[in-house]
N, C-alpha and C positions, 0 to 999 in steps of 0.2 A: 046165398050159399045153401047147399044140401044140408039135410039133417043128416046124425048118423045112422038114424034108421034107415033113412031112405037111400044108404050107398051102396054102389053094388060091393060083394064080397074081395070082386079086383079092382082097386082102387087104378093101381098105374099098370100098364103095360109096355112089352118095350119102346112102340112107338115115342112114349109119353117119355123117356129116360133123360132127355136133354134138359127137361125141366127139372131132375135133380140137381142137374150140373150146372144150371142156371142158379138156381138158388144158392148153392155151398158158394159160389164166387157172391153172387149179392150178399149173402151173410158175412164174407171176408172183408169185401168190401165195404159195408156198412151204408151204401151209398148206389144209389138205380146210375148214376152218372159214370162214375167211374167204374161200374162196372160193365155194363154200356160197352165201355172205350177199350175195358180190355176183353172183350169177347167180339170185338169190332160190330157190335148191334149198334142201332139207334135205340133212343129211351123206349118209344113209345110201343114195338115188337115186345121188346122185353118184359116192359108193364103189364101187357097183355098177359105173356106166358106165365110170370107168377101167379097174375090172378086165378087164371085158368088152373096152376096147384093146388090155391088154395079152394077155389071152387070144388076141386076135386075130393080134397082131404076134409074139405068141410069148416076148416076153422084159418083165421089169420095169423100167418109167420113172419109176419112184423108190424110195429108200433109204426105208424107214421109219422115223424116230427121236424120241425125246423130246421135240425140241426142234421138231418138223414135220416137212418132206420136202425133198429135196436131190435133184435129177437125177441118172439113172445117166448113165455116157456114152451107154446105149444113145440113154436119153429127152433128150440133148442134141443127141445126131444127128436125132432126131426133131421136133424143136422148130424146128431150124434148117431141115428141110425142110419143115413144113407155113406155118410163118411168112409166107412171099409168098405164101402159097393165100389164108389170115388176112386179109392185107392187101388183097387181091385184092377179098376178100369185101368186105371195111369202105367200098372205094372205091366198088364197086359199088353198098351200099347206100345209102352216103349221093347220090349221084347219083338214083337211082330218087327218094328220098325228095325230095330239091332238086325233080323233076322234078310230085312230086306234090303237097307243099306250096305254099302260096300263099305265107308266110311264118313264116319261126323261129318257132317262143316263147324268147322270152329266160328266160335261166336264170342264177341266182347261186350260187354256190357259199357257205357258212358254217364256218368250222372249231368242230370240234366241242373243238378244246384249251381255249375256255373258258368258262363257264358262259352259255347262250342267252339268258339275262336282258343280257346286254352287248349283246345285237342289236333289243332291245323296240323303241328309238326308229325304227332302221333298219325293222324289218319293217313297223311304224306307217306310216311315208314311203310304203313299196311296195307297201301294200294297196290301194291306187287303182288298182295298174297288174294288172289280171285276168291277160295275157298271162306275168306273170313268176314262172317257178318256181325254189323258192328249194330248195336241196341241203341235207344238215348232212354231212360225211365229215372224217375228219383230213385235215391237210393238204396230205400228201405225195399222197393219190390227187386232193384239188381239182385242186393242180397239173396232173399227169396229164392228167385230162378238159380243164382251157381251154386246155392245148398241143395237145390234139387237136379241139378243138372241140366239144366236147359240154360246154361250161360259157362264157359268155359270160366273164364274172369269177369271179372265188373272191377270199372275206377269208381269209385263209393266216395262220399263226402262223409270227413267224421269232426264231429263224433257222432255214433252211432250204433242204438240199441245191437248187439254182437250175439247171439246164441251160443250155447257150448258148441263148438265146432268139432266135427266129423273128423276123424282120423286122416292126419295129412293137408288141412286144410289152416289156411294161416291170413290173417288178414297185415300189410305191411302199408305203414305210410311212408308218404309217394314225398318228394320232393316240394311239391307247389303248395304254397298255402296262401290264402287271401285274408284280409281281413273285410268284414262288413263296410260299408257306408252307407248313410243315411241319403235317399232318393229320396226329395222335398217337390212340391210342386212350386211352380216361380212365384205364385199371386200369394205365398205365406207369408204374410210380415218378417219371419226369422229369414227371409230370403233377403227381404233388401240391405243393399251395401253390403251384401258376402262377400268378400274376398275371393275370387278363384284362388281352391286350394286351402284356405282355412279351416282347422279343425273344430270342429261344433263337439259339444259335451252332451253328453244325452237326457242330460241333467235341465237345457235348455229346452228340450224337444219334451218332456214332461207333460202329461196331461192331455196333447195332443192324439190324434187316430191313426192308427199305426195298423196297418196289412199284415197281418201273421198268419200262422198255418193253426191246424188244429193238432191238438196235443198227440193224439192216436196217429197222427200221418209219420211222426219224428217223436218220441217221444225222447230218446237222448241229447238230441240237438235242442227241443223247447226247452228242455228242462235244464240245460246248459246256459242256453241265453237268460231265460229270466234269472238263473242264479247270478249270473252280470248284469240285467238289468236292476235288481235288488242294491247290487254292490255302487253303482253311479247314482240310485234315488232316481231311476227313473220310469215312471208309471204310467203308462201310454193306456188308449180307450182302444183296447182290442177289436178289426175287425175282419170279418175272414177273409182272404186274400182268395184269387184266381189260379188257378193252376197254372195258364197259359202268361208266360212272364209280359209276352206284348198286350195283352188287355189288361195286366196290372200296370205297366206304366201307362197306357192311357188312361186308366182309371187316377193317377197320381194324376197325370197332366191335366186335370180336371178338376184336382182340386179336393177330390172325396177323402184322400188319407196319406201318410208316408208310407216309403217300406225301409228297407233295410235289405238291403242285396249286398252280396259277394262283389268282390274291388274290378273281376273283371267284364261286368255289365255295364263298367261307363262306357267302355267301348263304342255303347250303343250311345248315341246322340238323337236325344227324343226333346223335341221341343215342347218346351214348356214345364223341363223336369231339371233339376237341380242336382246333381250327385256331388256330396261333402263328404268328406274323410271326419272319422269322430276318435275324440282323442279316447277312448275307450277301446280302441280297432284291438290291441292286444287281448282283451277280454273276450271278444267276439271275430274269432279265426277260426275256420273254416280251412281244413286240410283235406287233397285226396290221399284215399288210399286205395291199396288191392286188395280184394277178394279172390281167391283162388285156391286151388288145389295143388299139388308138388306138381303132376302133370302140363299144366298151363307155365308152369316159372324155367322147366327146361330151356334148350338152347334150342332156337324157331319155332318157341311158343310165346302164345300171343304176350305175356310177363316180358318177354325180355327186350319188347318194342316201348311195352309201357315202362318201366326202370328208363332206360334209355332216355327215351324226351322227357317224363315226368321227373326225372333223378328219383334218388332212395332218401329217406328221412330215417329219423333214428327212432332207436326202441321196436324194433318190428316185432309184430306178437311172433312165438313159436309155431309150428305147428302142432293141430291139438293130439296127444298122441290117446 
């Protein structure tokens, strides 16, 4: 890297501007992968263009460690100053685009927490409407995008971290709810002579390696389940799970760990993988809900497709006034 003696007075130029925008998303993301995936790069492009930031700035804007990346202070000073550029940007462009579009396309957002087969009827309804495009993303970035308006609605899985919400906006749970069951691999001892259908206690699965997410991806749903797993005594050897749900069940069918997925992924039929209902399932349910604005929940908006297949559950938050 440069010294700071030796850098020129212009550090960036516009040329160089995407490597802001590169970075504020890796800093969000905390992670070269996933952020990768939502800027549609490959890792190794991206890798580059930081280094080449920080080549330029002179010093390292993040820690590199096992577990992802973590801002230095340098890259926290840095974040906080290109940030109103960021925003600057974002305002500017949606305006040009307001200015050049005729009209939105409407967009739904899908949580990818449980199996897509739960949305058949739904997408069924919404095939008539050409203009509506539908998202699939975990739930916390849905959220995200319809607070910032790049999602009309999102179906959300809760419980889930909620911000004070924007005037008009309301989160309602949805009708469908799953409970958890434990995905076992067949070769575990706790496998042989299962019953098809018998409820396991998770007080049995104890001590075993169990596929979980990390705290910061969900941090309302982790901190939900362990407070039920605390309540059954049951203490699993945490290990980090895959984003893509078909390389974690191969990874179970293998033998390396359990998971615990939502009741509508037995659907899938994966050999070598064991799905039991645990008598704890009340504890660890998993509901959708809506995310949206008054806008979206009108009558031939995208709201009134999802109520419809998904039915309405009770307690719907207000809108926040």
């Amino acid at each position: 890297m440069t010294t700071p003696a030796s850098r020129s007075p212009w550090l960036l130029g516009p040329r160089e501007f995407h490597w802001l925008w590169y970075f504020a998303v890796i800093a969000e993301e905390r992670s070269l992968r996933r952020a990768a995936e939502r800027l549609f790069l490959s890792q190794p492009p991206l890798s580059r263009q930081l280094r080449a930031l920080e080549d330029r700035l002179g010093f390292a804007l993040f820690h590199r460690h096992s577990r992802g990346l973590a801002l230095t202070a340098e890259g926290e000073r840095v974040l906080a100053a290109v940030r109103p550029l960021l925003d600057l940007q974002e305002r500017v462009f949606t305006e040009l685009a307001q200015l050049s579009a005729p009209a939105p396309v409407k967009a739904l957002g899908l949580t990818t927490a449980v199996e897509q087969g739960v949305f058949s009827a739904l997408e069924e309804e919404l095939r008539a409407a050409a203009s509506l495009h539908l998202v699939r993303a975990p739930s916390p970035r849905l959220l995200r995008d319809v607070l910032r308006g790049r999602l009309d609605a999102a179906v959300v899985a809760l419980p889930l971290e909620i911000p004070a919400l924007p005037e008009g906006f309301s989160v309602t749970p949805l009708g469908h709810a799953e409970a958890l069951l434990a995905v076992l691999p067949e070769g575990w001892p706790v496998c042989r002579g299962l019953r098809e259908g018998r409820a396991l206690s998770l007080r049995e699965l104890s001590g075993l390696p169990l596929f979980w997410f990390r705290r910061e991806e969900n941090p309302a749903w982790f901190d939900h389940a362990l407070g039920a797993f605390r309540l059954a005594g049951f203490a699993p050897r945490l290990m980090e799970e895959a984003p893509e749900h078909d390389v974690l069940l191969a990874r179970i069918a293998r033998g390396e760990a359990m998971g615990l997925f939502p009741a509508s992924f037995a659907a899938i039929r994966r050999e070598g993988v064991h799905f039991a209902p645990l008598e704890e399932g009340p504890l660890l349910t998993l509901r959708l809900g809506l995310v949206a604005d008054a806008r979206a929940l009108g009558q031939g908006a995208p709201g009134e497709a999802v109520f419809r297949c998904l039915g309405r559950g009770e307690n719907p938050s207000p809108p926040a006034s």
